[in-house]
FIMIVO-684095 format. One record per residue: x negated, y, z of N, C-alpha, C in turn. Coordinates in pm, 1 decimal. Example, Ala and Ser with C-alpha at 12.3 -4.5 7.8 and 13.67 -1.06 7.14 Angstrom:
2
(r (-1319.0,-569.0,780.0),(-1230.0,-450.0,780.0),(-1320.0,-330.0,780.0))
(r (-1285.0,-225.0,708.0),(-1367.0,-106.0,714.0),(-1290.0,3.0,787.0))
REM end
This chain:
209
(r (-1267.3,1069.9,447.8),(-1220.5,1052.7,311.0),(-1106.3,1150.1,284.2))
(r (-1112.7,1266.5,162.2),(-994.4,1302.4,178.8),(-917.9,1206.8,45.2))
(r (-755.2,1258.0,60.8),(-685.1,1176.3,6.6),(-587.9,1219.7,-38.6))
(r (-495.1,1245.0,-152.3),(-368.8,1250.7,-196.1),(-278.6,1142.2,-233.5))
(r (-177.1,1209.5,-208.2),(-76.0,1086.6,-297.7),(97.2,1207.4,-289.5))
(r (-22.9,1353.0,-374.3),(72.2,1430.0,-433.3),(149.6,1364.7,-584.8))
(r (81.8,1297.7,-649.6),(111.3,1211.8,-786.1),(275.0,1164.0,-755.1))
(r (270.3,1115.5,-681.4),(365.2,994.2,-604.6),(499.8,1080.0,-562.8))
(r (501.3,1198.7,-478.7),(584.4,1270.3,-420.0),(667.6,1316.5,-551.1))
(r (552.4,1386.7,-650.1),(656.6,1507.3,-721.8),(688.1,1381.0,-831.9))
(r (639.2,1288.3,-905.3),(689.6,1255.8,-994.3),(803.3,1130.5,-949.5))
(r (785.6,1049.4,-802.7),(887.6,962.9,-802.1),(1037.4,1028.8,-763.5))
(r (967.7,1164.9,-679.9),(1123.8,1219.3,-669.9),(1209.3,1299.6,-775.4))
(r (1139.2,1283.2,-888.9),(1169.0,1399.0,-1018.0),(1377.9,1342.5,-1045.1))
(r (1396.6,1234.5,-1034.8),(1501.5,1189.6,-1083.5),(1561.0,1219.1,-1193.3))
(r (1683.4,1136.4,-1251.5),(1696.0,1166.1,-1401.9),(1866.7,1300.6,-1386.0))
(r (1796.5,1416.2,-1379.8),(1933.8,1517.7,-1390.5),(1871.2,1615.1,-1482.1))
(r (1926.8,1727.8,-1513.6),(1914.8,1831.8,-1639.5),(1769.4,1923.6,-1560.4))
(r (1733.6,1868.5,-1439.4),(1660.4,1989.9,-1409.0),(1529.0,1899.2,-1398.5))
(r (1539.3,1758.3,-1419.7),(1402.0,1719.8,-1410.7),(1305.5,1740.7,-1540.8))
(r (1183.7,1740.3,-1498.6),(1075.7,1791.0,-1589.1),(1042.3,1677.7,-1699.9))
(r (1001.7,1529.6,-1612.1),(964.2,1439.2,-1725.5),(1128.4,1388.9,-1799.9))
(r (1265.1,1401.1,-1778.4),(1352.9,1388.1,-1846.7),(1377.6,1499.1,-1921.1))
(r (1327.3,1588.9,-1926.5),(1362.9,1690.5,-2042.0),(1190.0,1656.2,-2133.7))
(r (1110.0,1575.8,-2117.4),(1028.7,1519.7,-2204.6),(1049.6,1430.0,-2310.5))
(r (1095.3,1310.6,-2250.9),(1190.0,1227.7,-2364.6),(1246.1,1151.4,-2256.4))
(r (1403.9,1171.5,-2220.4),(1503.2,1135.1,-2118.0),(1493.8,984.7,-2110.5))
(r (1431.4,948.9,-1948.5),(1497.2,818.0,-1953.2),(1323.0,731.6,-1947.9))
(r (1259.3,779.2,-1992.0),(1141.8,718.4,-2060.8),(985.1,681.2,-1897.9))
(r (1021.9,794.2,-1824.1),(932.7,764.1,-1791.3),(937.8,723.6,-1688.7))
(r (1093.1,661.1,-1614.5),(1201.2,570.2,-1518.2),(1153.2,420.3,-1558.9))
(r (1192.7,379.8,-1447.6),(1149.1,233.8,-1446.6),(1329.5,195.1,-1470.8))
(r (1409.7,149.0,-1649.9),(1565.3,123.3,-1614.2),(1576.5,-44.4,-1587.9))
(r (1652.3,-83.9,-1528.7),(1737.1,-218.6,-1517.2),(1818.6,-287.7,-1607.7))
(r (1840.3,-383.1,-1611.1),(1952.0,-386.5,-1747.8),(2075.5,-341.4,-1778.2))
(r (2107.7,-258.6,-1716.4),(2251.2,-168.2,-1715.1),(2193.6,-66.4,-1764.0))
(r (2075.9,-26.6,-1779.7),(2005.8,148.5,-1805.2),(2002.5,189.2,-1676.8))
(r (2042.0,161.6,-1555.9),(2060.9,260.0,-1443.0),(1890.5,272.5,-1379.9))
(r (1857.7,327.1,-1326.8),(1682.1,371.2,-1265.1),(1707.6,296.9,-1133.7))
(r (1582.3,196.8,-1142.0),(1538.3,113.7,-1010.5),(1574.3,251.8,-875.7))
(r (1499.5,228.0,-781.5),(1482.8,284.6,-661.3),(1484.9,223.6,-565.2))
(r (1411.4,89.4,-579.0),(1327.0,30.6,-489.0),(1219.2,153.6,-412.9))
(r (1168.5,201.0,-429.8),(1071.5,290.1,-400.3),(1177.3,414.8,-290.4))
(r (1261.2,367.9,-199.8),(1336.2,522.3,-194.7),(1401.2,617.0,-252.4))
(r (1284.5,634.6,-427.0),(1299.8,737.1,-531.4),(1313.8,678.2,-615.6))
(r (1365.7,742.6,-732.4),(1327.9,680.8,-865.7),(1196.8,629.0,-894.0))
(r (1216.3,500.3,-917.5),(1083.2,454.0,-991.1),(1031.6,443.5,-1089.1))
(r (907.3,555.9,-1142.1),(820.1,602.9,-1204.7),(803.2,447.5,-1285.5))
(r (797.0,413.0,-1424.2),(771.4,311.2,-1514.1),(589.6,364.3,-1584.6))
(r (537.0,242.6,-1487.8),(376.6,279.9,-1489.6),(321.9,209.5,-1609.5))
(r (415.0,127.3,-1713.0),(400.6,31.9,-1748.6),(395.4,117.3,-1948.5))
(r (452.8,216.3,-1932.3),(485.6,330.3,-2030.1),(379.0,421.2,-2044.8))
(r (285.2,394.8,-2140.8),(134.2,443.4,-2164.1),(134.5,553.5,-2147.8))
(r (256.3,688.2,-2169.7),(239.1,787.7,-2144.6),(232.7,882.9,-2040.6))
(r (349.7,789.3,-1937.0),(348.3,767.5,-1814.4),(257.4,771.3,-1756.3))
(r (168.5,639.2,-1781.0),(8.0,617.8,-1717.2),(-43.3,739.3,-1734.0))
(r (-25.2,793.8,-1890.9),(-169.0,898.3,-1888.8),(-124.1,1029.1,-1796.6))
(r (-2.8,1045.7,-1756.1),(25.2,1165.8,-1692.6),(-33.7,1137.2,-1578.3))
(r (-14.8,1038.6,-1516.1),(-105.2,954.5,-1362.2),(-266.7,970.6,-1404.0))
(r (-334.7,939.6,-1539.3),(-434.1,901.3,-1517.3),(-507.7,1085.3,-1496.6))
(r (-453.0,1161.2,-1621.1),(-476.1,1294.0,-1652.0),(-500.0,1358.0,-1475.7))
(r (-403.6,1296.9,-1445.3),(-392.2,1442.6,-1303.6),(-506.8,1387.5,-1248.6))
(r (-506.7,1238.3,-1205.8),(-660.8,1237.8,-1101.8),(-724.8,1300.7,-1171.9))
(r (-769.9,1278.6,-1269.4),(-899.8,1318.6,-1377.1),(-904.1,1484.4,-1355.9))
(r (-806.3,1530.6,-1322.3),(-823.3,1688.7,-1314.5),(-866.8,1737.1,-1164.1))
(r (-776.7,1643.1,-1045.2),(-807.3,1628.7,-924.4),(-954.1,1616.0,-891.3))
(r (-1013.2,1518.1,-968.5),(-1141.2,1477.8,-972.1),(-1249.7,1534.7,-1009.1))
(r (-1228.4,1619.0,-1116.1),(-1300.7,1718.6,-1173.3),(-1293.1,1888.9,-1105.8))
(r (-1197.8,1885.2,-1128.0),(-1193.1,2039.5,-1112.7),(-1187.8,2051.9,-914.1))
(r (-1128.1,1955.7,-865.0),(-1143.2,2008.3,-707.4),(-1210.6,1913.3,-626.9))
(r (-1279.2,1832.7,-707.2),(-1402.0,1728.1,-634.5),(-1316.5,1665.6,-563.7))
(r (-1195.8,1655.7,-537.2),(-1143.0,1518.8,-452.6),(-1184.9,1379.6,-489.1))
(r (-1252.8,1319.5,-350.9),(-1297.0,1209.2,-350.5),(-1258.0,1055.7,-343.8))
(r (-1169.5,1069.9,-304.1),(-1055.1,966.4,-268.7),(-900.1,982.8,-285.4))
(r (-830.3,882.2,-298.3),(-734.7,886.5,-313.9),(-614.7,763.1,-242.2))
(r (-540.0,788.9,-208.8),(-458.3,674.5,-168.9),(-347.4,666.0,-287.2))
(r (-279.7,575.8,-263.6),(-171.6,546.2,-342.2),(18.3,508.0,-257.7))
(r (34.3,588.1,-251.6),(181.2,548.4,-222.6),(274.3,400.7,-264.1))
(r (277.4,337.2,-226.9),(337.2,202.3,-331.0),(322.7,146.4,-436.3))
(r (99.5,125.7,-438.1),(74.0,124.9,-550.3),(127.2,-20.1,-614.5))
(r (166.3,-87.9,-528.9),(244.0,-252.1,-620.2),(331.8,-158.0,-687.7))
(r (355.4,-72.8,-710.0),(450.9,-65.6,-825.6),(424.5,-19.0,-941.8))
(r (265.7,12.6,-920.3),(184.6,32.2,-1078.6),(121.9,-168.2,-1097.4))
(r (39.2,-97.0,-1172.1),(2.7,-309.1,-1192.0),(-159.7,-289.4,-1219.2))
(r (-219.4,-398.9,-1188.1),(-371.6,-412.1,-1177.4),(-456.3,-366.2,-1269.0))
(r (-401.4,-361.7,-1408.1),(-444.7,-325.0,-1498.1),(-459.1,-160.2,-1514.7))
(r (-384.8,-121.6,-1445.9),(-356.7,40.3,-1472.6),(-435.9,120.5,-1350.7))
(r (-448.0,28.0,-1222.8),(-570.5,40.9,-1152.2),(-703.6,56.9,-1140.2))
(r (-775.5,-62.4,-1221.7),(-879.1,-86.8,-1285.2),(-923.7,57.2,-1390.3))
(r (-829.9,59.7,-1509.5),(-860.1,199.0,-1584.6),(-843.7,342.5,-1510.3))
(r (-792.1,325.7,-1391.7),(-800.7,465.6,-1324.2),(-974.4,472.8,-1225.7))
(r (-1002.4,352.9,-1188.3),(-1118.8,331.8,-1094.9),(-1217.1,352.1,-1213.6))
(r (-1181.3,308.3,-1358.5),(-1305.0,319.6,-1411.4),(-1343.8,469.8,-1449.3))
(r (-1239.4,596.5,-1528.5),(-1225.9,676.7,-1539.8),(-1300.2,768.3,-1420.2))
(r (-1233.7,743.4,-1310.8),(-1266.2,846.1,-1192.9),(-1436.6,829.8,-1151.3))
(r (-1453.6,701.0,-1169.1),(-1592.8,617.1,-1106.4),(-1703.1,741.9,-1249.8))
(r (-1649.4,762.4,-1347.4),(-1695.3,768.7,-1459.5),(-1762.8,960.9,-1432.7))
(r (-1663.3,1043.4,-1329.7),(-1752.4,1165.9,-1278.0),(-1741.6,1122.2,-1143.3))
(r (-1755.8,1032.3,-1106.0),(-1798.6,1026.7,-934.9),(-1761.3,894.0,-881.6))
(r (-1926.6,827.6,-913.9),(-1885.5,700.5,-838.1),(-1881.0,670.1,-701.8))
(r (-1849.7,762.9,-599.3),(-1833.5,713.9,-514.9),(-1686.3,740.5,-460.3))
(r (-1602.9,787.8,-595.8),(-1441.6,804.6,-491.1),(-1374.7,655.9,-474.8))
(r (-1325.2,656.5,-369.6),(-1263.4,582.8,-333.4),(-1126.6,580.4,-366.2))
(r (-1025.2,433.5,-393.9),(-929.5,404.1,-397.2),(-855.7,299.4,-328.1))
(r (-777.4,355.6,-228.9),(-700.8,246.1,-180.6),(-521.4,296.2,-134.6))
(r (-435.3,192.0,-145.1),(-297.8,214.7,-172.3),(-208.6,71.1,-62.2))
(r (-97.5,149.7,-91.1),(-23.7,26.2,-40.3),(26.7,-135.5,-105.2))
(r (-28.1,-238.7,-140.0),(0.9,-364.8,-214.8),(108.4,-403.9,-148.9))
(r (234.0,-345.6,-118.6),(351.2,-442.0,-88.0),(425.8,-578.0,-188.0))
(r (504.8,-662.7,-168.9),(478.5,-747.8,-291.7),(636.1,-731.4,-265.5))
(r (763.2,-622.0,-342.3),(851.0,-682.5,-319.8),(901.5,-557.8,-425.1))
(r (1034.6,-514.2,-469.6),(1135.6,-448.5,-567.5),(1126.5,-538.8,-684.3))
(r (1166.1,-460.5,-743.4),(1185.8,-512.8,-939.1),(1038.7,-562.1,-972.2))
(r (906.5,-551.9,-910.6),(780.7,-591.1,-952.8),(741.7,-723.7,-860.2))
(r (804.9,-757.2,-750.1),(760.4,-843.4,-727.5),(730.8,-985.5,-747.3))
(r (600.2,-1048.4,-716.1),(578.2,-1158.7,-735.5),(494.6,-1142.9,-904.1))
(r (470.1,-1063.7,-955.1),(442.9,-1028.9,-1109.1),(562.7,-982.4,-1227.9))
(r (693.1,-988.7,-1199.6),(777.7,-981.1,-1273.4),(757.5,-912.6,-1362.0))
(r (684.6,-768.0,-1309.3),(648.4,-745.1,-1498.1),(549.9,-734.2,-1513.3))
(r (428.1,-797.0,-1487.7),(313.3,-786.7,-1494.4),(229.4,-797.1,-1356.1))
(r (100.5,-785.6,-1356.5),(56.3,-865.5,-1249.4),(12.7,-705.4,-1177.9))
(r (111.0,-659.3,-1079.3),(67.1,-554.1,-1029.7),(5.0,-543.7,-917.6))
(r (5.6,-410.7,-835.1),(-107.5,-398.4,-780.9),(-79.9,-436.2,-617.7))
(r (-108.1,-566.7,-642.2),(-40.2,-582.1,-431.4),(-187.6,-625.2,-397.7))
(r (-149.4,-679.2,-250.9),(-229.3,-713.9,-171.1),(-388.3,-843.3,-254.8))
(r (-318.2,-962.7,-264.9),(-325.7,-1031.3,-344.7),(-428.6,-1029.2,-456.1))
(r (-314.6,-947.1,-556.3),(-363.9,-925.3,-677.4),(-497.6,-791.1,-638.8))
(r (-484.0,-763.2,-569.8),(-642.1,-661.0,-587.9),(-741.9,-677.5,-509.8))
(r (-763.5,-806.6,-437.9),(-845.0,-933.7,-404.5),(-980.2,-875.5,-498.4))
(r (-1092.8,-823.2,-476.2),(-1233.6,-851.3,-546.5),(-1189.6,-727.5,-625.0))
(r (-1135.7,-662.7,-630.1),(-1148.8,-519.8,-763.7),(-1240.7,-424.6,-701.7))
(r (-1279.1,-422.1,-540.5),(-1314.8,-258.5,-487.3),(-1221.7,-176.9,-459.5))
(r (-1063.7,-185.1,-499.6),(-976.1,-101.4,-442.4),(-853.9,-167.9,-379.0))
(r (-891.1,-74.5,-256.4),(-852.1,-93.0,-100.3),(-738.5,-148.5,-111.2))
(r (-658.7,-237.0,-38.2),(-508.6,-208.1,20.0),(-505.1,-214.2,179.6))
(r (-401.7,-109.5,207.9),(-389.0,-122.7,370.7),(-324.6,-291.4,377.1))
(r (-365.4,-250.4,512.2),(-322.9,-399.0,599.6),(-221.1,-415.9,695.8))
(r (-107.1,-446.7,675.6),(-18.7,-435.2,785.2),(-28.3,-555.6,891.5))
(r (-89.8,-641.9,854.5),(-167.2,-729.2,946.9),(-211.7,-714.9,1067.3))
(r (-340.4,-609.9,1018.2),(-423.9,-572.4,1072.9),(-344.2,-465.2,1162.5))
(r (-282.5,-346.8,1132.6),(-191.8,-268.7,1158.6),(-118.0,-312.0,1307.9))
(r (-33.0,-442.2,1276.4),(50.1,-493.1,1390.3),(-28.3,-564.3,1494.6))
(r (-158.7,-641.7,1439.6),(-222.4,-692.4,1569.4),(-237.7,-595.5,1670.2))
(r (-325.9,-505.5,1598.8),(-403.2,-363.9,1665.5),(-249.7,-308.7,1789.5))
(r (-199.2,-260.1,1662.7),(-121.0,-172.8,1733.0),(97.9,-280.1,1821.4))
(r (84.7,-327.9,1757.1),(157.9,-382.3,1834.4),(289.2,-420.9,1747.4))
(r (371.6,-507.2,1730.3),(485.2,-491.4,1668.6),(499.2,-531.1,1507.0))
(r (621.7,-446.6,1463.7),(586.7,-442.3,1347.4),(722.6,-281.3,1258.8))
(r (703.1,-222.4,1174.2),(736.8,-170.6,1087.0),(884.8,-115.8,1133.9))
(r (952.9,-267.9,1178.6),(1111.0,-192.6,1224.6),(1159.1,-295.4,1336.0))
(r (1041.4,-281.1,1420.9),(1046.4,-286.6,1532.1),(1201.8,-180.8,1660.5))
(r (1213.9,-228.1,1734.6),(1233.2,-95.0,1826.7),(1316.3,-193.8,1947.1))
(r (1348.4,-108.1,1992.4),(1450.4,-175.0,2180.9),(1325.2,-246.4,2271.6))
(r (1370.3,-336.8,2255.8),(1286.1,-461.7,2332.4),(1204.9,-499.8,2241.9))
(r (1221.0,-513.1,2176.9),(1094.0,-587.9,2071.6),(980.2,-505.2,2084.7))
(r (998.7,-398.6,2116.5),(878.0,-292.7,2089.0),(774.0,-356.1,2183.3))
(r (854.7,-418.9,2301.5),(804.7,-443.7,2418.7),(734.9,-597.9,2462.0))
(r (841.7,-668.5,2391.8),(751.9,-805.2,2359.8),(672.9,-803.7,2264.4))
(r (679.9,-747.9,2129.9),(524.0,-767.4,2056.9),(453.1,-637.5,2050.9))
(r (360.2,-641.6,2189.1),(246.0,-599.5,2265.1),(146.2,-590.6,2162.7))
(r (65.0,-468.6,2129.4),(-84.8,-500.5,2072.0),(-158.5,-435.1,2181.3))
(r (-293.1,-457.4,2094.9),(-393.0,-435.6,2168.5),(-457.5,-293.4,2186.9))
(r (-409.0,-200.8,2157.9),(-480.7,-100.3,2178.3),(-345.1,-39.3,2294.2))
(r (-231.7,-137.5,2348.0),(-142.5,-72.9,2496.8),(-105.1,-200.1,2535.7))
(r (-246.2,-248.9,2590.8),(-279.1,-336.3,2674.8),(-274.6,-499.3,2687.9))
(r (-256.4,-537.1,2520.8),(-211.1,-669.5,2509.3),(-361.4,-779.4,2566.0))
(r (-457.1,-710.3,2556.5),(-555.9,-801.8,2580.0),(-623.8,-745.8,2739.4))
(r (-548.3,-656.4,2828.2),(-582.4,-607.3,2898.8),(-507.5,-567.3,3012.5))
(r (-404.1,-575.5,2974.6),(-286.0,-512.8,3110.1),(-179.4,-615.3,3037.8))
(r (-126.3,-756.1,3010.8),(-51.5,-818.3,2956.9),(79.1,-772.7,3062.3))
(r (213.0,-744.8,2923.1),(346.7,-641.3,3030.7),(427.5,-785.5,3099.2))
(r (394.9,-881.3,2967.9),(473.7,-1030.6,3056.6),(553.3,-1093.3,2940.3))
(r (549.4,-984.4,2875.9),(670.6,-1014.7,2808.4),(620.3,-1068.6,2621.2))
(r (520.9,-1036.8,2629.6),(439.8,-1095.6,2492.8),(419.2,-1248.6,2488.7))
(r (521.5,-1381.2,2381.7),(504.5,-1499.8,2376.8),(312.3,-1527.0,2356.9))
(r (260.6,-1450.5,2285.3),(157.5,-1516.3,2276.8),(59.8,-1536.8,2410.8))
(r (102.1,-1458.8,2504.5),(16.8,-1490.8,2614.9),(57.2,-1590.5,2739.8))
(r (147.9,-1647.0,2653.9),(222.5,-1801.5,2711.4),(108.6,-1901.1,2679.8))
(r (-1.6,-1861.5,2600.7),(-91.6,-1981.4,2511.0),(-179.3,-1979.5,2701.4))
(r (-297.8,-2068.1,2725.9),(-308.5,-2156.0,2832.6),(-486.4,-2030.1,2830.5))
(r (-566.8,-2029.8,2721.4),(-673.2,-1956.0,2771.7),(-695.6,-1872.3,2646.5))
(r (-855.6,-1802.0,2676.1),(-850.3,-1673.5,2606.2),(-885.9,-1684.8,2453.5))
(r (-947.6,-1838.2,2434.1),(-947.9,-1893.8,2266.1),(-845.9,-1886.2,2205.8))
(r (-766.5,-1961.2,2290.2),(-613.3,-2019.1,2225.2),(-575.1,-1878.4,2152.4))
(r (-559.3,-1750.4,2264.2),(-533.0,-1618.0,2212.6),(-630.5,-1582.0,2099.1))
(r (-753.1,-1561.3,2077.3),(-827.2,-1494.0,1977.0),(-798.2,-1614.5,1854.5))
(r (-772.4,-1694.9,1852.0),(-734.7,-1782.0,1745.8),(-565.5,-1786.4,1697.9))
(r (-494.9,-1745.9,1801.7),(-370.1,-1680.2,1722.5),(-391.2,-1571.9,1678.0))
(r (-441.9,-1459.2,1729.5),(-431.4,-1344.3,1676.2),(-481.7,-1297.6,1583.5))
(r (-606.6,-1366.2,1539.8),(-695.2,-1404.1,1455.5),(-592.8,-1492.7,1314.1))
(r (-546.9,-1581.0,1307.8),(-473.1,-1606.3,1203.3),(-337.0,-1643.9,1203.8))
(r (-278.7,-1598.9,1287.8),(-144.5,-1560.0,1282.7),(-102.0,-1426.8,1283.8))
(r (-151.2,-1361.7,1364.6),(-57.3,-1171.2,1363.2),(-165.3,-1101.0,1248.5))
(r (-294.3,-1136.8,1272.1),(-360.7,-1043.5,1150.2),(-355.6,-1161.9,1039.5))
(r (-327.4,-1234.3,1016.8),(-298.7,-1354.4,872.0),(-423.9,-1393.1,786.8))
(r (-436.5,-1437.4,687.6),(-559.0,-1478.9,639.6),(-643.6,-1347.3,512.1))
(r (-707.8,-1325.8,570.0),(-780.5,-1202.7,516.6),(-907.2,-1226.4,420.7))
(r (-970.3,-1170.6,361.7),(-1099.4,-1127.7,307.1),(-1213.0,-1161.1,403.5))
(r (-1156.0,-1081.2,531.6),(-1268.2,-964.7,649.1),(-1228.1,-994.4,746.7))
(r (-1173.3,-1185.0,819.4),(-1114.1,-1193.8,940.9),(-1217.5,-1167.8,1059.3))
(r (-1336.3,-1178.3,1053.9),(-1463.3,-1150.0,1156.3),(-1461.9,-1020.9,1163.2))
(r (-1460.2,-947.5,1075.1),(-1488.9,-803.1,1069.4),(-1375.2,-750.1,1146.9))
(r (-1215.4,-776.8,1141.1),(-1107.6,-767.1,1269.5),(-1106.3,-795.6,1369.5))
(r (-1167.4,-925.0,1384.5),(-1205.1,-956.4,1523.0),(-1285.0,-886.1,1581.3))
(r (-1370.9,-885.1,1533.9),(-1496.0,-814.5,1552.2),(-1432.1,-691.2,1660.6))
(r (-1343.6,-616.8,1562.8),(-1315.6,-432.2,1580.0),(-1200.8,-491.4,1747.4))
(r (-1108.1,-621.6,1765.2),(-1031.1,-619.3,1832.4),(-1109.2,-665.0,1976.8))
(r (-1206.9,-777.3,1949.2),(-1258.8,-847.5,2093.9),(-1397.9,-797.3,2121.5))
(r (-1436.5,-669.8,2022.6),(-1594.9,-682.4,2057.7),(-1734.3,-697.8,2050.7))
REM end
């Protein structure tokens, strides 16, 4: 699959100073502000206000050009919870519209100034349940591979995955292999470290076999 999430780079890092491009458009406008006026940055960067139709169309325009003019097939999304379901949907339909088979999938984190729906029902894990477009799995992610996100020291070392040896060379130090036999394990790992999924057979599947 190839994939961008050039969209994401140049416009969340644009920030609001005399040299940015969408603030010398109409200043201010295409920032996600707070109630002080000051620009979110939940996101690392300034956060892009997906919620601002014109906004959208600068997002929707570029795939549409991506899509057309250089046949890119897929796309990921950088922190797409911070666009919203609705603005998803009209990009899948658009793109689907010269090529139904590109793919879309992004990150559904559920947390900044959008979380939980605050301004609308955006695009997390959750909420894009049954649409066709993807979200990674950090679930899936930490069983596999071990840990989690901001992990490090020792911890790296007690939560063991399975692809450096948790189901195969156990280091000693992983609580879950305190459980008594090898069910007990595929039934924690199964809905506790990978959590309740869509596709829990289809993980298992890829982890035991």
């Amino acid at each position: 699959m190839l994939y961008t999430e050039a969209i994401e780079q140049w416009q969340e890092h644009a920030g609001e100073d005399p040299h940015s491009v969408l603030d010398q458009i109409v200043p201010g406008y295409y920032y996600r502000l707070d109630d002080n006026g000051d620009i979110y940055t939940n996101t690392c960067c300034p956060d892009t206000a997906s919620e601002h139709r014109m906004f959208f169309k600068l997002m929707l325009d570029t795939l549409e050009t991506w899509a057309k003019e250089y046949r890119v097939d897929g796309f990921r999304f950088d922190l797409m919870s911070f666009s919203f379901k609705d603005n998803m949907l009209e990009i899948k339909r658009a793109l689907h519209e010269i090529d139904p088979t590109i793919y879309l999938y992004g990150e559904g984190w559920n947390f900044g100034e959008v979380a939980n729906n605050a301004l609308g029902i955006n695009a997390t894990q959750a909420n894009m349940a049954g649409t066709g477009i993807g979200t990674f799995s950090d679930r899936g992610r930490d069983a596999i591979r071990g840990g989690g996100p901001f992990d490090g020291g020792l911890s790296l070392v007690a939560n063991q995955g399975f692809i450096n040896g948790l189901w195969y060379d156990d280091n000693g130090a992983s609580p879950l292999f305190r459980l008594q036999t090898g069910d007990e394990v595929k039934q924690r790992v199964k809905f506790h470290n990978v959590g309740p999924t869509q596709q829990p057979a289809l993980i298992v599947m890829v982890i035991f076999g």
